[in-house]
PLY file of the C-alpha trace (Angstrom):
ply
format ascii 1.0
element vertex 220
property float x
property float y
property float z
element edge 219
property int vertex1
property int vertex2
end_header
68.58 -16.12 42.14
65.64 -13.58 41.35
65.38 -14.95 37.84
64.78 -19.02 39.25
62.32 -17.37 41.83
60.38 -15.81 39.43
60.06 -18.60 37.22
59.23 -21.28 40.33
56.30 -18.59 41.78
55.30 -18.98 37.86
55.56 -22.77 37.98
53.64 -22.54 41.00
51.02 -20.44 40.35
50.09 -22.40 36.97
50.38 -25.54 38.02
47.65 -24.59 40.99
45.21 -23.20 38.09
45.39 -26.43 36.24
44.47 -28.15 39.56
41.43 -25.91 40.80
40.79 -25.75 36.59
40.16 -29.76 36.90
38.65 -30.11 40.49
36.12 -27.11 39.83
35.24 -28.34 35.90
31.63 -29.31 37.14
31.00 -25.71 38.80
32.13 -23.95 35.78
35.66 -22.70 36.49
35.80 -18.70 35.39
39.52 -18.08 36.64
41.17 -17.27 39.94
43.10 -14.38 41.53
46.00 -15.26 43.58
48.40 -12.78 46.24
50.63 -13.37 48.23
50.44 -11.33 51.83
52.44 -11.70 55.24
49.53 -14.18 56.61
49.58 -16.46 53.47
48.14 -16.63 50.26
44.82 -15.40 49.35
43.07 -17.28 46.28
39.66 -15.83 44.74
37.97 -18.16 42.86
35.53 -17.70 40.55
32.75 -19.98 39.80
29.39 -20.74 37.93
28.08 -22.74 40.37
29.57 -21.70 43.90
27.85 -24.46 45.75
29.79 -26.90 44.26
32.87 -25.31 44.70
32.43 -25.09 48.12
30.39 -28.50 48.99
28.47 -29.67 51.78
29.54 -27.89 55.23
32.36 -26.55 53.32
33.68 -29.77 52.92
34.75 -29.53 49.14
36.39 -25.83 49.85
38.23 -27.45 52.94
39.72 -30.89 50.62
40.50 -28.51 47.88
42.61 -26.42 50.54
44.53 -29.26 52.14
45.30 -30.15 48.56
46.92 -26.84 47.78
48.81 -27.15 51.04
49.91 -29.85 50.81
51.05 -30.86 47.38
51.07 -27.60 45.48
53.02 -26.54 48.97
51.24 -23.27 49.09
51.39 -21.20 52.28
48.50 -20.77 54.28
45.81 -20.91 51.47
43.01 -18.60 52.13
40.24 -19.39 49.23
37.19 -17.17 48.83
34.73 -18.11 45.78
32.51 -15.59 44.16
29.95 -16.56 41.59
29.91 -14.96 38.02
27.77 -12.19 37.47
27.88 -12.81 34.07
29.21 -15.79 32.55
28.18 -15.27 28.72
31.58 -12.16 29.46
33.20 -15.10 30.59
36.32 -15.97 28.54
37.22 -19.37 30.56
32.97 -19.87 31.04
32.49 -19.17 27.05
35.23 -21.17 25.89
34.35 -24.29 27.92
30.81 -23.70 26.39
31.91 -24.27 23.13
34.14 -27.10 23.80
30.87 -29.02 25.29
29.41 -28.48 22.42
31.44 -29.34 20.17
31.93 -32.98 22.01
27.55 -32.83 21.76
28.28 -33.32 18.14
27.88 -29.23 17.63
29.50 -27.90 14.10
32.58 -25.69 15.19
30.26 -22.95 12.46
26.99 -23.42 14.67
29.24 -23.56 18.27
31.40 -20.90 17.39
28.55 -18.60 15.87
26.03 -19.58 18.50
28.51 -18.31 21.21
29.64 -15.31 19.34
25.93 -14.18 19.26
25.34 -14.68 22.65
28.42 -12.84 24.43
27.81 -9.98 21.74
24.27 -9.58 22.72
25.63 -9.44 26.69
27.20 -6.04 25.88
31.03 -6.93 25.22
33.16 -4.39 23.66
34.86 -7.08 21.52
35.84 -10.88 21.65
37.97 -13.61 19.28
37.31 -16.76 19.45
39.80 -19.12 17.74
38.80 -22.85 17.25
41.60 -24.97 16.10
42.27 -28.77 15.43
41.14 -31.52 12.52
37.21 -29.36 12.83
36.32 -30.27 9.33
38.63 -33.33 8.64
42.18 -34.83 8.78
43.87 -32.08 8.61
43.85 -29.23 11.59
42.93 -25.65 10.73
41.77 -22.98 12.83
38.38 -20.83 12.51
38.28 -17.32 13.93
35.23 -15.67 15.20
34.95 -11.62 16.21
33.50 -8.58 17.08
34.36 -4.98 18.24
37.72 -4.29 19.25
40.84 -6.94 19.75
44.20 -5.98 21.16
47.41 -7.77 20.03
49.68 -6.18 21.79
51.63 -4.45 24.14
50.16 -2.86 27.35
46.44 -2.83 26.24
46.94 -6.33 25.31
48.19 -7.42 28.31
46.41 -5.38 31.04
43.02 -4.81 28.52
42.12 -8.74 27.41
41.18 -11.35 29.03
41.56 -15.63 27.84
40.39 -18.30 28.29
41.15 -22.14 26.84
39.62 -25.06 27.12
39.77 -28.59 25.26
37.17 -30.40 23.38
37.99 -34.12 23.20
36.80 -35.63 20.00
37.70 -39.20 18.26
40.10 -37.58 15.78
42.03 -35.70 18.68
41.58 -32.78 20.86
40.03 -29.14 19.73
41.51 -26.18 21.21
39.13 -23.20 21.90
40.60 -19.92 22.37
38.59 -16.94 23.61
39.90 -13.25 24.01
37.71 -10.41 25.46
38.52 -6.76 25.76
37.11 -6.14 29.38
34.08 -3.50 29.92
35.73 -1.37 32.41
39.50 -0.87 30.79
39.29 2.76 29.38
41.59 2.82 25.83
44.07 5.77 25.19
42.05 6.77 22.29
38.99 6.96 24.48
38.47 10.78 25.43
35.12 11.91 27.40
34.59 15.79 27.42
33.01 17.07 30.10
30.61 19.81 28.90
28.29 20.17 31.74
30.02 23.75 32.93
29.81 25.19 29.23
25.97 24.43 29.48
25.44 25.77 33.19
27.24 29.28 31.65
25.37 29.15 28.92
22.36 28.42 30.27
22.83 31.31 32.89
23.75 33.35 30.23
20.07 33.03 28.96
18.62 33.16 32.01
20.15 36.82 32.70
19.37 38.07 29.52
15.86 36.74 30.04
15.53 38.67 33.42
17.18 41.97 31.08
14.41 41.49 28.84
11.47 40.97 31.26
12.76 44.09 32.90
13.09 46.19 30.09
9.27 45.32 29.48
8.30 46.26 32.78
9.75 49.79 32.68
0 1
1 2
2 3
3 4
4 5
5 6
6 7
7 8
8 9
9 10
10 11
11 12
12 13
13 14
14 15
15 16
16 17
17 18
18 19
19 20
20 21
21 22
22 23
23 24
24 25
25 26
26 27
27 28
28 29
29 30
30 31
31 32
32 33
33 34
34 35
35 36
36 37
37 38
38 39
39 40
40 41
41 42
42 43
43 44
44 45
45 46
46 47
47 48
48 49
49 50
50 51
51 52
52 53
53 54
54 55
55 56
56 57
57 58
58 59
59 60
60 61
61 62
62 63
63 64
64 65
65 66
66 67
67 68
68 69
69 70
70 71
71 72
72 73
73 74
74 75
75 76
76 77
77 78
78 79
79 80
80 81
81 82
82 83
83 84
84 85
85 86
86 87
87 88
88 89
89 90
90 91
91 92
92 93
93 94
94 95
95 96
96 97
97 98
98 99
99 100
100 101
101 102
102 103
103 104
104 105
105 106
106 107
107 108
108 109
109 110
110 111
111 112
112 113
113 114
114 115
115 116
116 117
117 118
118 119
119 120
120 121
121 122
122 123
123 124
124 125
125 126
126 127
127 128
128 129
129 130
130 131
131 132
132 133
133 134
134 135
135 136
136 137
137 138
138 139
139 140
140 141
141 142
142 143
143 144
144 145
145 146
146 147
147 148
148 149
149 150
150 151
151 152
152 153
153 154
154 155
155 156
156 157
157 158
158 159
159 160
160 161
161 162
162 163
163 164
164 165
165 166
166 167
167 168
168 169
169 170
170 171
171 172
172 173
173 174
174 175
175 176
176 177
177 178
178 179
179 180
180 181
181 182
182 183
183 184
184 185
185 186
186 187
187 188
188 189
189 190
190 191
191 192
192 193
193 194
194 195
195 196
196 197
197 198
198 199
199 200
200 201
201 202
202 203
203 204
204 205
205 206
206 207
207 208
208 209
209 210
210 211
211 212
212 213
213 214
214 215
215 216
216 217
217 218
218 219
């Protein structure tokens, strides 16, 4: 019983993404946080473009809700959108990026280099972005692009990185665009800061006594 309500809330919970993924495309979708609570469940959505998330007089935000109600049967759906400080440490915003560009007529070399640059030079400790499909003729292949650090697995995959995916619809078929960042603010095992700011204050009182022993010692 535990195991089919597990997998249902899953069901649930991706089949909502893909909706607010496709009714939010225009205002840059950047991902969404969703909990459950004993008043209903609270959504944070996170946006490019807020405005157009949320519409004229809140009018978008409320058709979006009544959707989620009432198809997606969610309980009581509370949505709050924030806007994306920075987008270019974006995985969804970056790899929606490159898919536009690539259906501009972009080389998957020029999109996938172009972006690389530009989330590296936004401070990121490292990204991977994978390009795959027919990107240089009949037959599919993927392209890799990367910087810094990438986890693969286990815990500091899974609570470190952060994806995003997005589809680039060309006339041979569709190009999948894969991008995996290892967020600022997740501290690594191997990441040790020593505190030395009590060794200098000793040591610096240390020369400040002996100072005062000196300047004494003159003065007698």
């Amino acid at each position: 019983m535990k195991e089919r309500k597990f997998i249902a809330n899953s069901v649930s919970k991706l089949l909502v993404t893909e909706y607010l993924r496709s009714a939010t495309e225009s205002a840059g979708f950047g991902g969404l946080e969703m909990k459950r609570t004993p008043f209903g469940t609270n959504i944070t959505l996170y946006a490019n473009k807020p405005g157009l998330v949320i519409g004229r007089h809140g009018g978008k935000v409320q058709e979006i809700t009544e959707t989620l109600e009432k198809r997606y049967k969610v309980e009581s759906p509370q949505i709050e959108v924030k806007e994306i400080n920075e987008p270019d440490l974006n995985p969804q915003v970056v790899s929606k990026k490159i898919a536009l560009s690539l259906e501009k007529g972009w080389s998957y070399r020029k999109a996938g280099n172009t972006s690389l640059r530009r989330v590296t030079e936004s401070g990121t400790r490292g990204v991977m972005i994978r390009i795959s499909g027919k990107i240089s003729g009949e037959r599919g292949r993927t392209q890799k692009f990367s910087f810094g650090s990438i986890k693969y697995s286990g815990e500091r995959a899974r609570a470190g990185m952060e994806n995003g995916f997005s589809i680039a619809k060309m006339k041979l078929g569709v190009i999948g665009v894969s991008v995996r960042m290892l967020r600022n603010d997740y501290k690594l095992p191997d990441e040790i800061v020593a505190d030395i700011r009590p060794q200098v204050q000793a040591v610096s009182e240390v020369q400040e006594n002996g100072a005062k022993s000196e300047t004494a010692t003159t003065n007698e």
